[in-house]
C-alpha positions as CSV (number, residue, x, y, z in Angstrom):
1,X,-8.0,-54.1,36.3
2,X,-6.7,-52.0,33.8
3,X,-3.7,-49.8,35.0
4,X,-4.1,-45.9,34.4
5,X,-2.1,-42.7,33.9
6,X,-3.3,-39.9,36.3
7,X,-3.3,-36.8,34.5
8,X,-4.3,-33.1,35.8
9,X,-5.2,-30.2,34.1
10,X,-1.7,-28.6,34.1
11,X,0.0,-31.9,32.9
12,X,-2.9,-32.0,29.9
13,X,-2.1,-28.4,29.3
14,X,1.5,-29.2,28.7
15,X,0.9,-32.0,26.1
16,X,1.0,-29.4,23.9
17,X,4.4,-27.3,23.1
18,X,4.5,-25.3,20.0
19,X,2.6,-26.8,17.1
20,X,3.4,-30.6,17.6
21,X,1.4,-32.2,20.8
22,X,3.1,-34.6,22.8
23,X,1.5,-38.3,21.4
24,X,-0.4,-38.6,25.1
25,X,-2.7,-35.9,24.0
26,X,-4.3,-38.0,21.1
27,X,-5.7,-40.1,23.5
28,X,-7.3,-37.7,25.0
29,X,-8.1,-35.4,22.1
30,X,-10.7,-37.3,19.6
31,X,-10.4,-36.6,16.0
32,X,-12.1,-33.8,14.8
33,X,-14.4,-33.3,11.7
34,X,-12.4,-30.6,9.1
35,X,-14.6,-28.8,6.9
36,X,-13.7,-25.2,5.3
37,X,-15.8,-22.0,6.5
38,X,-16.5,-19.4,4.1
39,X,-17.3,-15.7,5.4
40,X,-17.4,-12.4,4.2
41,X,-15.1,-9.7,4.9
42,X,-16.3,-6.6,6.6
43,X,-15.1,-4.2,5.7
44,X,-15.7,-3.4,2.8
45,X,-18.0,-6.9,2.7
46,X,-16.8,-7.3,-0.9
47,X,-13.4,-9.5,-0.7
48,X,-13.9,-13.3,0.7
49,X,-12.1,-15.3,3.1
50,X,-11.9,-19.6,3.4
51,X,-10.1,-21.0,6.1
52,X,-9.7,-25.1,7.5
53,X,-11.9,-25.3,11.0
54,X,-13.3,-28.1,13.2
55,X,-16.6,-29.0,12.6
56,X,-18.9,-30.1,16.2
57,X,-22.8,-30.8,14.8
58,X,-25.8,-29.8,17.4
59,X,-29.1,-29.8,17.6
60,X,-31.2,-30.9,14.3
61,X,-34.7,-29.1,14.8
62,X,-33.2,-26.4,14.1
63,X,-30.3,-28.0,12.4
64,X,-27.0,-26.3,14.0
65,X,-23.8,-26.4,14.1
66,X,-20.7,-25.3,16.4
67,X,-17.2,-24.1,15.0
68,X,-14.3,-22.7,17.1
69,X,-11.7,-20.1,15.3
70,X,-8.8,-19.1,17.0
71,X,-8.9,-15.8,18.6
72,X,-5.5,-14.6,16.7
73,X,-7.2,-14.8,13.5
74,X,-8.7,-11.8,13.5
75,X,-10.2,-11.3,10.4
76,X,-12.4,-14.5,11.0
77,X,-13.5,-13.6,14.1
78,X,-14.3,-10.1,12.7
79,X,-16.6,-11.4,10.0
80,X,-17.8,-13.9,12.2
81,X,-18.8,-11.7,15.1
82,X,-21.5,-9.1,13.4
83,X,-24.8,-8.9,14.0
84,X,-26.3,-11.1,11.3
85,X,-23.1,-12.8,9.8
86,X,-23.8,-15.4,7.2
87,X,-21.0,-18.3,6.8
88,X,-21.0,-21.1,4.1
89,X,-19.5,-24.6,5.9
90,X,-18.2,-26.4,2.9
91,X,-16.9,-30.5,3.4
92,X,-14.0,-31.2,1.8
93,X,-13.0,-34.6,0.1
94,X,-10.2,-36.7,0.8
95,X,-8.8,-35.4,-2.8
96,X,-8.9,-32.0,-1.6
97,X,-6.0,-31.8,1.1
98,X,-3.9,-29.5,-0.7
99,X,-6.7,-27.1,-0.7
100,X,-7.6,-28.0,2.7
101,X,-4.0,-27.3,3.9
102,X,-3.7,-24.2,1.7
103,X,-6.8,-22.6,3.7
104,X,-5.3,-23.4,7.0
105,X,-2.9,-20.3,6.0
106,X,-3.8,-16.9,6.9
107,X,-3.2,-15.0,3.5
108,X,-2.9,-11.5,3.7
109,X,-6.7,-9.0,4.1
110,X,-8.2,-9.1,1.0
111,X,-6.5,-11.8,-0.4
112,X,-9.1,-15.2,-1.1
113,X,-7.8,-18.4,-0.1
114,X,-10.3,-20.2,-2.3
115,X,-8.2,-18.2,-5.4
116,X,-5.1,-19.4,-3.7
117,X,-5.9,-22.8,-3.8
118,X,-7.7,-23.0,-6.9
119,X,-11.5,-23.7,-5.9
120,X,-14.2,-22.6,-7.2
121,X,-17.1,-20.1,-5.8
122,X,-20.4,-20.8,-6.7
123,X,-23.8,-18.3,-5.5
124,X,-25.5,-19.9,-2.5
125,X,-29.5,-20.0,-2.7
126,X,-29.9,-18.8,1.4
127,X,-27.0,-16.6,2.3
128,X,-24.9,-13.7,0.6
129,X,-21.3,-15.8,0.9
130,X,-20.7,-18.1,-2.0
131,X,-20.3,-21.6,-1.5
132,X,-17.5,-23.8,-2.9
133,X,-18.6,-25.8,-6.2
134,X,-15.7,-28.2,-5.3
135,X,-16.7,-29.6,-2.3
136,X,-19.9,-32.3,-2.1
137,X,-21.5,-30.5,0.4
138,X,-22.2,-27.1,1.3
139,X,-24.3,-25.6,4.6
140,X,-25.8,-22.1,4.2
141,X,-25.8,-20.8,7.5
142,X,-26.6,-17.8,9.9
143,X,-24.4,-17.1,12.8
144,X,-26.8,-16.8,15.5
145,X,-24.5,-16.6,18.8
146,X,-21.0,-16.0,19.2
147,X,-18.7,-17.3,22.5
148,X,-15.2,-16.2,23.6
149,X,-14.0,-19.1,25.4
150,X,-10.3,-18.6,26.9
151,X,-8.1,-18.8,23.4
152,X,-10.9,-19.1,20.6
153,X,-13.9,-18.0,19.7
154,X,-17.2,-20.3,19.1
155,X,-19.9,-19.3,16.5
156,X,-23.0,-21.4,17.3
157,X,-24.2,-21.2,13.4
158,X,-28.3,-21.9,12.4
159,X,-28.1,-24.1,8.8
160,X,-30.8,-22.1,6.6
161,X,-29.8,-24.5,3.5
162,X,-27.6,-26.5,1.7
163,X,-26.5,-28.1,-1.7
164,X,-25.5,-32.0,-2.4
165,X,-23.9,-33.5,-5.3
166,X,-26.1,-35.6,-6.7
167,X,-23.6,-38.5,-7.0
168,X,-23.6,-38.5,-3.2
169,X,-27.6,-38.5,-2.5
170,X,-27.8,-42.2,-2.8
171,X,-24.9,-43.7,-2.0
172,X,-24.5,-46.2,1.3
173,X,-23.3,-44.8,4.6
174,X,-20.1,-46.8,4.3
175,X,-18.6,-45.2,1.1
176,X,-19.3,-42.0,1.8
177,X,-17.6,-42.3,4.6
178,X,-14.8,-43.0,3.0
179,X,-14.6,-40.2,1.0
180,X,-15.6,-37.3,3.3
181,X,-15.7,-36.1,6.2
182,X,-11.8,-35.5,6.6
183,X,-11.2,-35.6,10.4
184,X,-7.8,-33.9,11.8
185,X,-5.7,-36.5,13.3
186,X,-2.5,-34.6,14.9
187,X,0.4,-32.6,14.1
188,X,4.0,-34.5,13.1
189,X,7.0,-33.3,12.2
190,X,8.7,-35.2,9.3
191,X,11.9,-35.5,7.7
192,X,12.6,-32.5,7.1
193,X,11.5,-30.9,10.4
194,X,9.0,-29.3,8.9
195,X,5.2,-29.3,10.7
196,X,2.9,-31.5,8.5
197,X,-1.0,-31.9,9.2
198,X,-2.4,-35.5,9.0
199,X,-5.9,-36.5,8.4
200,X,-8.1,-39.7,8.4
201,X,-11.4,-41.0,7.2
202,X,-13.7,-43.5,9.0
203,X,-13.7,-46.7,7.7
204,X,-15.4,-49.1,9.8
205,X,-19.4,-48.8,10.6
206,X,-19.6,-51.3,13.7
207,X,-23.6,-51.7,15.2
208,X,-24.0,-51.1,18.4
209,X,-26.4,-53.5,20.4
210,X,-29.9,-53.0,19.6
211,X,-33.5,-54.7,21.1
212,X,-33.9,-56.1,23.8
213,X,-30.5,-55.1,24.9
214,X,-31.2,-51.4,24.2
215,X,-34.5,-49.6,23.0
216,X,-36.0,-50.2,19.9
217,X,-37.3,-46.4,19.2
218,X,-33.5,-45.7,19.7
219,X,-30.8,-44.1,22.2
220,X,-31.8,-41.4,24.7
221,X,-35.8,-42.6,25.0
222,X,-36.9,-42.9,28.6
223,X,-36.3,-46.2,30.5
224,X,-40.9,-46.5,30.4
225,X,-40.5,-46.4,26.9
226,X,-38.0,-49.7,27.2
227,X,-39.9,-51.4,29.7
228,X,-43.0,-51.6,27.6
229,X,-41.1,-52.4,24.3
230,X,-40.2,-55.8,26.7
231,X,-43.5,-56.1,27.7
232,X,-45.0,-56.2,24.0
233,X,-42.1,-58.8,23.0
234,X,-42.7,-61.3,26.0
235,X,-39.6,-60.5,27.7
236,X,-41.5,-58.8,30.7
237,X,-45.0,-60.0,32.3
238,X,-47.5,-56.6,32.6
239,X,-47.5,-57.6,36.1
240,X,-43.7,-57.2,35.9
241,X,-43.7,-54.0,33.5
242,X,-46.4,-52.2,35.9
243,X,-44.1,-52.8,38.7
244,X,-41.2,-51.4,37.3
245,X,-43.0,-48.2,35.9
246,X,-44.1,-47.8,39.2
247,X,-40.4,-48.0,40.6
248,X,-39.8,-45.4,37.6
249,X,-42.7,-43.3,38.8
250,X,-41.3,-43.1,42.5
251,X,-38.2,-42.5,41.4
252,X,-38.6,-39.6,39.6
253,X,-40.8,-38.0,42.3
254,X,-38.4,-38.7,45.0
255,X,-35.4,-38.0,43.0
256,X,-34.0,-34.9,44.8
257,X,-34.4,-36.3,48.0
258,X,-31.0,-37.3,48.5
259,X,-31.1,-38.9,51.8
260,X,-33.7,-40.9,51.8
261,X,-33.6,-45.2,52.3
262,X,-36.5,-45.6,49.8
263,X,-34.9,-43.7,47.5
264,X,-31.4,-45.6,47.7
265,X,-33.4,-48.7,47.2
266,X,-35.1,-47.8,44.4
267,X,-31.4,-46.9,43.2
268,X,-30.2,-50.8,43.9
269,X,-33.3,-51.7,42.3
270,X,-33.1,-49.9,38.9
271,X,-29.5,-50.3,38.6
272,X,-29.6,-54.5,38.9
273,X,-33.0,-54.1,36.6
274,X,-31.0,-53.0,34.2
275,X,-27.7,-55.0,34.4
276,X,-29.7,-57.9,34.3
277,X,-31.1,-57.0,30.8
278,X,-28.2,-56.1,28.9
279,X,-26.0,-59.2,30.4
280,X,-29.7,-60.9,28.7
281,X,-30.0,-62.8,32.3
282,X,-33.9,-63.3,32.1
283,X,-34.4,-66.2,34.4
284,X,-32.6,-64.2,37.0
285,X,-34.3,-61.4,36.5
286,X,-38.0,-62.7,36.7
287,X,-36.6,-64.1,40.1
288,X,-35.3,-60.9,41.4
289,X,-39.1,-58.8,40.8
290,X,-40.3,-61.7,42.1
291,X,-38.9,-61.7,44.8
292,X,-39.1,-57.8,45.1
């Protein structure tokens, strides 16, 4: 077995000292989609601000998406907290990090970071805040909720529309992938002693295991679903598929009832149904509901 590092919460909340973390917290801090947010200042509403962010997507009926500001940067979470606030979410290349590090400063209220580094504002179709003609991809959103959550503040934002370069509608997964999204990687400080941001881009697309080792309408379909995709492709008998629905069935209507033998069976019973098909053991499992 595989030794392991016990950590608790105060030890993981110590990783981090200043701006650099301690390199034991990128293993336990994933890399983080960067993408620049665009809001409007209020007051007076007529000056804009473009700050660097992390990027979490949610749900995509209605398509969403999450973004965390720091509580300390107040003018963001101003313009970001109104009733109604409008943001643009604009993805950055892998040839824009200057101008991605340039919005990670706070300039001064009033002051456009987008002038600072040189991009270019465009009118979005959906919202009042302009989007950013540089970047491939722009999401025209409405803030719909807004979280304070110990030192930042999450917007939950509603995407109403959004623009693509052309050049990018066709392409295959792989390259554009490596071109954009720009996830943040950690903190370093170099020669110089000097803080310095780095980045990275996927590279690899690896497939994960697919029919009859998992479902063929996809990940997160109910285990029924599965069964009968088996069935159809001779893996499973009907005699066989019926059964397990009807351990399925049972389970679901006993599932609360914690103490309960039948219910701890059905448990053992599930879990070796299903180790048995992804290790693709077939002759063992036709014994085993056999013999069950």
């Amino acid at each position: 077995m595989t030794r392991k590092r016990l950590l608790s919460a105060d030890e993981l909340e110590s990783l981090q000292q200043g701006e650099v973390m301690d390199p034991i917290a990128y293993a336990v801090r994933a890399p983080m989609a960067q993408l620049l947010l665009v809001t409007r200042d209020v007051p007076p509403g007529d000056s804009v601000c473009v700050r660097s962010t992390s990027l979490c997507p949610l749900s995509w009926r209605p398509y969403s998406q999450s973004i965390n500001i720091p509580l300390d940067d107040e003018r963001v979470v101003r313009n970001l907290s109104v009733p109604g606030a409008e943001c643009v979410l604009a993805e950055p290349t892998r040839a824009q990090l200057r101008e991605l590090a340039i919005c990670g400063q706070r300039a001064p209220e009033g002051v456009c970071e987008a002038d600072v580094a040189r991009l270019t504002l465009c009118k979005s179709l959906h919202v009042d805040v302009p989007s950013i003609a540089d970047c491939p991809v722009n999401l025209e959103c409405v803030v719909d909720h807004v979280e304070r959550y110990h030192t930042h503040l999450i917007a939950f934002t509603r995407v109403l529309g959004a623009s693509i370069d052309d050049r990018y509608l066709f392409r295959e997964r792989e390259e554009i992938i490596s071109v954009f999204p720009v996830n943040l990687v950690d903190d370093v400080r170099d020669a110089n002693g000097d803080v310095r941001r780095r980045v990275s881009l996927l590279r690899d697309v690896v497939s994960c295991p697919t029919f009859p080792y998992a479902q063929k309408a996809g990940w997160g379909n109910d285990f029924g679903t599965w069964m009968g995709e088996l069935r159809d492709e001779g893996y499973l008998s009907e005699t066989e598929c019926n059964l397990l629905h009807a351990w399925c069935a049972r389970w679901d209507e006993m599932f609360t009832d914690a103490a309960s033998p039948e219910r701890a069976t059905l448990k053992t019973r599930l879990t070796e149904v299903s180790r048995l098909i992804v290790q693709g053991r077939w002759a063992k499992l036709h014994d085993y509901l056999r013999e069950a």
